[in-house]
C-alpha positions as protocol buffer text, in pm:
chain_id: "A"
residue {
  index: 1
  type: UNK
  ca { x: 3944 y: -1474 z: -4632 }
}
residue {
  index: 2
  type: UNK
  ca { x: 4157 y: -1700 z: -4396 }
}
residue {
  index: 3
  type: UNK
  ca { x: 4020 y: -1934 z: -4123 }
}
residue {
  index: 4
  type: UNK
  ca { x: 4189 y: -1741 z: -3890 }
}
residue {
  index: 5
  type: UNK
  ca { x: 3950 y: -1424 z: -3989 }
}
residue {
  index: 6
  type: UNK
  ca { x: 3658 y: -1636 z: -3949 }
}
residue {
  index: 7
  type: UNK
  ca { x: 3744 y: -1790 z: -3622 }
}
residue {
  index: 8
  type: UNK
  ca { x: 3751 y: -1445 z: -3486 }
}
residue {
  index: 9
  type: UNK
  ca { x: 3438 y: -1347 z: -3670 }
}
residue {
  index: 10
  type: UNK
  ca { x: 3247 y: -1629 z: -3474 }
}
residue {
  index: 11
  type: UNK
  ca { x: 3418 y: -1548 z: -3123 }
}
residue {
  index: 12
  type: UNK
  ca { x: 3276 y: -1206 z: -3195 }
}
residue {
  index: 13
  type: UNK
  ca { x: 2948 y: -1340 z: -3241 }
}
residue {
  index: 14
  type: UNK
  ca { x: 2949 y: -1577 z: -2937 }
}
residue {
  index: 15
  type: UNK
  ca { x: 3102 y: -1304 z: -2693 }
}
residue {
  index: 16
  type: UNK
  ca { x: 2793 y: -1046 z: -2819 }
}
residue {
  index: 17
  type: UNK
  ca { x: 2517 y: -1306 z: -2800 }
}
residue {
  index: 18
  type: UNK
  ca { x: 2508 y: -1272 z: -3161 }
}
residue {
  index: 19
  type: UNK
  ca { x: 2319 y: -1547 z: -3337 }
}
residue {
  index: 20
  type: UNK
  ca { x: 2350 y: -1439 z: -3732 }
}
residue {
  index: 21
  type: UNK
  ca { x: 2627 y: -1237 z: -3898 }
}
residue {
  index: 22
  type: UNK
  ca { x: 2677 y: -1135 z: -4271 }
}
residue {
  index: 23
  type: UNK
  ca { x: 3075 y: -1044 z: -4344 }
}
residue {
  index: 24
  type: UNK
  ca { x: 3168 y: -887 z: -4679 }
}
residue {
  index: 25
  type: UNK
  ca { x: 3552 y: -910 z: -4837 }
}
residue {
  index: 26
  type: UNK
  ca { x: 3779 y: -848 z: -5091 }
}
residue {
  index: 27
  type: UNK
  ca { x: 3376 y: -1029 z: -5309 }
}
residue {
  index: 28
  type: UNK
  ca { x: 3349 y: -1285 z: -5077 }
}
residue {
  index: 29
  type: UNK
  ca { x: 3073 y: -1310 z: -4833 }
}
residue {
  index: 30
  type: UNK
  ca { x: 3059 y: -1477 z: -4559 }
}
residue {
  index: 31
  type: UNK
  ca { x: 2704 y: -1589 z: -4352 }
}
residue {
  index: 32
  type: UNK
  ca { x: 2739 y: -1711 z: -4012 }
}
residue {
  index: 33
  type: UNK
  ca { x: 2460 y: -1866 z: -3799 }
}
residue {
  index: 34
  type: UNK
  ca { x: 2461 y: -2030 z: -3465 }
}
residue {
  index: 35
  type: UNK
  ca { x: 2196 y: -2118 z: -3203 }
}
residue {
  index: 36
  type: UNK
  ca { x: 2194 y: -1991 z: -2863 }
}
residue {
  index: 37
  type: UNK
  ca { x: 2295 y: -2254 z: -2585 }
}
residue {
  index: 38
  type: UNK
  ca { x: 2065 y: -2331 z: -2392 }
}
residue {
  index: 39
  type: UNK
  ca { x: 2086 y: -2175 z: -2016 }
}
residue {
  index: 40
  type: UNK
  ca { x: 2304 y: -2342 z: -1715 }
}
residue {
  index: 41
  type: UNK
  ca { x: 2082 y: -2443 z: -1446 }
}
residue {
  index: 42
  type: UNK
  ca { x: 2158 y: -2116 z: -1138 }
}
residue {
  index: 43
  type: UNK
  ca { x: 2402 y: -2330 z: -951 }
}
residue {
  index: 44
  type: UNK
  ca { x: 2593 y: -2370 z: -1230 }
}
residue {
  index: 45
  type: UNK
  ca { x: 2611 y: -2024 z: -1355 }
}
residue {
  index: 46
  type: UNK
  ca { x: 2956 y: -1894 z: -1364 }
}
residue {
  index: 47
  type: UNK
  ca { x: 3008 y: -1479 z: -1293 }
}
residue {
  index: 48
  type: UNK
  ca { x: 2984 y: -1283 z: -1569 }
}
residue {
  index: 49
  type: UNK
  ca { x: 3387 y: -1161 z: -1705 }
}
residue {
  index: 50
  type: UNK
  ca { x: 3377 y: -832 z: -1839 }
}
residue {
  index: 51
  type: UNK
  ca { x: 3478 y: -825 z: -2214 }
}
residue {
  index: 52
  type: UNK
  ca { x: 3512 y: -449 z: -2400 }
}
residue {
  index: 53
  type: UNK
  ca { x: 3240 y: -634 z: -2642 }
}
residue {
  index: 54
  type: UNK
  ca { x: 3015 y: -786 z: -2404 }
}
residue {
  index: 55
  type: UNK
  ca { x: 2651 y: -568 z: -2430 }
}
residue {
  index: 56
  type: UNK
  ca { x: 2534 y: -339 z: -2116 }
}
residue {
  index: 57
  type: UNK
  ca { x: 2343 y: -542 z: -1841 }
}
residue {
  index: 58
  type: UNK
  ca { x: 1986 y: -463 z: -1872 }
}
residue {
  index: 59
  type: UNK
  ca { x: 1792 y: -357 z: -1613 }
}
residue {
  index: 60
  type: UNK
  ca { x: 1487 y: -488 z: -1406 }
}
residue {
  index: 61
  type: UNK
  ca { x: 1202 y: -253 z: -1482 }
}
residue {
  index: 62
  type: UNK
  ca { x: 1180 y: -215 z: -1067 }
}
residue {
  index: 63
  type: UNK
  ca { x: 1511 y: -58 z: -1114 }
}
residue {
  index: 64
  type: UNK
  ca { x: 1555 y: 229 z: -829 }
}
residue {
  index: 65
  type: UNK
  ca { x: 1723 y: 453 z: -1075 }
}
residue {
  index: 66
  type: UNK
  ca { x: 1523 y: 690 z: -1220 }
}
residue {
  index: 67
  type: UNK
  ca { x: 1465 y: 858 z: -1551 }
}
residue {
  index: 68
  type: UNK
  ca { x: 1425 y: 755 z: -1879 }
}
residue {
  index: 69
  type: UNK
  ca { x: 1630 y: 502 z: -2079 }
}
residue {
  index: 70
  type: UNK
  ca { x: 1742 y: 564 z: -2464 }
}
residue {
  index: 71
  type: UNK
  ca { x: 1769 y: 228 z: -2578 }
}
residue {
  index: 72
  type: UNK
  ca { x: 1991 y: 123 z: -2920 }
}
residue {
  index: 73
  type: UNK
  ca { x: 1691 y: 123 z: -3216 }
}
residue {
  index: 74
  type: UNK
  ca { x: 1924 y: -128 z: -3361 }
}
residue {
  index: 75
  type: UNK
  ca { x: 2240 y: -335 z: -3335 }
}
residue {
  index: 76
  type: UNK
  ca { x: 2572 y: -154 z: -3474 }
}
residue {
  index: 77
  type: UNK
  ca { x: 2882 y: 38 z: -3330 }
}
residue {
  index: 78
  type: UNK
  ca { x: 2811 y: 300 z: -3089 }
}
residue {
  index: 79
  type: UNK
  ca { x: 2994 y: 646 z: -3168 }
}
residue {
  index: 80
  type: UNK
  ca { x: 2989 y: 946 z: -2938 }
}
residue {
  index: 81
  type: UNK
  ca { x: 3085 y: 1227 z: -3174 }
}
residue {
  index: 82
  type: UNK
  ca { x: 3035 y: 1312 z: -3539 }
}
residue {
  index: 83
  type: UNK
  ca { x: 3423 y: 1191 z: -3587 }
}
residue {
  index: 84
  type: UNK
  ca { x: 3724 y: 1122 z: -3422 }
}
residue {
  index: 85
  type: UNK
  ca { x: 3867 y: 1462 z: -3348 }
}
residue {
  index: 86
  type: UNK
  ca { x: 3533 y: 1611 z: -3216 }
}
residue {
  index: 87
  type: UNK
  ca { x: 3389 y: 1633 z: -2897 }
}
residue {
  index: 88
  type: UNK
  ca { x: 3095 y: 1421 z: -2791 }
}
residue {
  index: 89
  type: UNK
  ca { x: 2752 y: 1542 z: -2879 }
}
residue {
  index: 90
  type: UNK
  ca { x: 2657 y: 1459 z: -2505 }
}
residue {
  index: 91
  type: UNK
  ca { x: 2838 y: 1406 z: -2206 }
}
residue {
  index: 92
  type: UNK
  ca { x: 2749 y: 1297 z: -1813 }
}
residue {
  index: 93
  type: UNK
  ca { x: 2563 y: 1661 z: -1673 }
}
residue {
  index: 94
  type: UNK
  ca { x: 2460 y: 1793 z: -2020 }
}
residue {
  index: 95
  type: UNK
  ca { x: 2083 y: 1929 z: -2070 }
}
residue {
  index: 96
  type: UNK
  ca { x: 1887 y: 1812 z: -2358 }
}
residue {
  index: 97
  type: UNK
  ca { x: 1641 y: 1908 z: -2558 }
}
residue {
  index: 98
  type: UNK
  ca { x: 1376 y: 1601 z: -2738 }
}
residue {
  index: 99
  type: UNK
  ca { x: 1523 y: 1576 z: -3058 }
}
residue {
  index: 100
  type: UNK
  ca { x: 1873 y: 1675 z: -2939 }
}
residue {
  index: 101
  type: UNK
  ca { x: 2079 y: 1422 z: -3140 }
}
residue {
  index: 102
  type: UNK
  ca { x: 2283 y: 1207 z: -2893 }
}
residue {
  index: 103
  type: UNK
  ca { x: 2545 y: 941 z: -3063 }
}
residue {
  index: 104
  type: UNK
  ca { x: 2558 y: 782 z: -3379 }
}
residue {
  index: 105
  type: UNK
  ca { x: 2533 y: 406 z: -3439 }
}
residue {
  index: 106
  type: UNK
  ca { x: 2645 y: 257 z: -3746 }
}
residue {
  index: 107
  type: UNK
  ca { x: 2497 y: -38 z: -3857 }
}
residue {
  index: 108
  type: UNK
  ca { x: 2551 y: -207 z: -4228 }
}
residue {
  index: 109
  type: UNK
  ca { x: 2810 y: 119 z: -4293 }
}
residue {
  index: 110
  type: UNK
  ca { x: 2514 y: 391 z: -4253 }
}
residue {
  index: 111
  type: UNK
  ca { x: 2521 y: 617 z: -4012 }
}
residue {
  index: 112
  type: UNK
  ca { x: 2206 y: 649 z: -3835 }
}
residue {
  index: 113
  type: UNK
  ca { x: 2154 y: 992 z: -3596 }
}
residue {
  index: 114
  type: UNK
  ca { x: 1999 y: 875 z: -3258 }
}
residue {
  index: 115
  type: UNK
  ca { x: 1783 y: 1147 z: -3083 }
}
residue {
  index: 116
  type: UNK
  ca { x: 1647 y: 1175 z: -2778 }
}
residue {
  index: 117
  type: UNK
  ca { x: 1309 y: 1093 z: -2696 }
}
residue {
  index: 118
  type: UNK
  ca { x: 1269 y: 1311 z: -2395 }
}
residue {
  index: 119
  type: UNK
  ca { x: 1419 y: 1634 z: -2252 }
}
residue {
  index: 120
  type: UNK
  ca { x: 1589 y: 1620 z: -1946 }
}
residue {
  index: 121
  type: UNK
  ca { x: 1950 y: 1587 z: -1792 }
}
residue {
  index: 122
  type: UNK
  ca { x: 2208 y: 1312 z: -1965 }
}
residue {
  index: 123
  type: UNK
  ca { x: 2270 y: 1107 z: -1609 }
}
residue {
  index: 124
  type: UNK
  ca { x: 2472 y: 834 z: -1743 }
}
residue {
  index: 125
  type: UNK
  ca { x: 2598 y: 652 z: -2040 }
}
residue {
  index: 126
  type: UNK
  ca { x: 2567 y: 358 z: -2042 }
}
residue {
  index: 127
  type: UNK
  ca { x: 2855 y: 228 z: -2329 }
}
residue {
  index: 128
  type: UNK
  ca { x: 3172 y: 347 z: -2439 }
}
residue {
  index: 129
  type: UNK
  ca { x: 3305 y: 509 z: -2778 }
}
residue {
  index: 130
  type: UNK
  ca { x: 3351 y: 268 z: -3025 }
}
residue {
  index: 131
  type: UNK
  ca { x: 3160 y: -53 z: -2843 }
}
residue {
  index: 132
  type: UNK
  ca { x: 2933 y: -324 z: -3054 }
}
residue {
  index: 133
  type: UNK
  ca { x: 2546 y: -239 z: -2923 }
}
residue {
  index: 134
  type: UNK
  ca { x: 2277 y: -520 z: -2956 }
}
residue {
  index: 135
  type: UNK
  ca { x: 1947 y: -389 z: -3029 }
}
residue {
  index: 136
  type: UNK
  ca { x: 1734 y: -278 z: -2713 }
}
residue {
  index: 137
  type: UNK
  ca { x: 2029 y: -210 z: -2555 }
}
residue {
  index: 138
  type: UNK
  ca { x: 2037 y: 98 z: -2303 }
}
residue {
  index: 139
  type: UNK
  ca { x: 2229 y: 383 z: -2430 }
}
residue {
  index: 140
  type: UNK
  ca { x: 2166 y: 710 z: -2178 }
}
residue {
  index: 141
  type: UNK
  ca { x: 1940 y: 763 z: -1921 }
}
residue {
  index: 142
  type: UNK
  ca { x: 1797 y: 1070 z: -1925 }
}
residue {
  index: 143
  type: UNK
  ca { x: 1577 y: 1219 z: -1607 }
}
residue {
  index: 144
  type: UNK
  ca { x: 1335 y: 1534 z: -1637 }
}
């Protein structure tokens, strides 16, 4: 493992608000920790830069939109179809039923089936193929 691998590892982890990652290669393992930096005072809060990493803004619960969230049960890769040359289980318009499996996220190389919790209309999704999810993070929203 070069330093050039971990360097990149811990950029990673900074850029997803990560504060603990575990890195497996070729036998060696790698553990990195960091604390989370303290907040800027408002005034001194730079805008946000988008990053193809960077999690989903969460939303105030007073949020005007309606219908319910599906929120990542865990923190892994976000997948929209079963592989790479099928089509998305959901997309933007598409009924579902509860249970109706919508993505996959893999997390520590499983591949864990996310359902939904509610039946309804898929209204938006909220991350793209492929994109690191934190845990919590919203996924669809789903109204009745």
């Amino acid at each position: 493992m070069d330093v050039k691998t971990i360097e990149n590892l811990a950029r990673l982890m900074k850029e997803n608000g990560l504060t603990g990652l575990e890195f497996s290669q070729e036998g060696v393992t790698l553990k990195l920790e960091r604390q989370m930096e303290a907040a800027a005072p408002p005034a001194a809060q730079a805008a946000p830069v988008a990053s193809p990493f960077a999690p989903a803004p969460v939303e105030p619960e007073h949020s005007p939109q309606k219908g319910s969230l599906v929120l990542s049960p865990t923190v892994g890769v976000f997948y929209a179809a079963p592989s790479p040359e099928s089509k998305p289980f959901v997309e933007v318009g598409d009924k579902v039923q509860e249970g109706d499996t919508l993505c996959i996220i893999e997390a520590m190389k499983m591949m864990n089936e996310i359902p939904s919790e509610v039946a309804g209309t898929v209204v938006e999704i909220c991350v793209g193929n492929g994109q690191v999810v934190e845990y919590n993070q919203p996924l669809f929203r789903v109204e009745p």
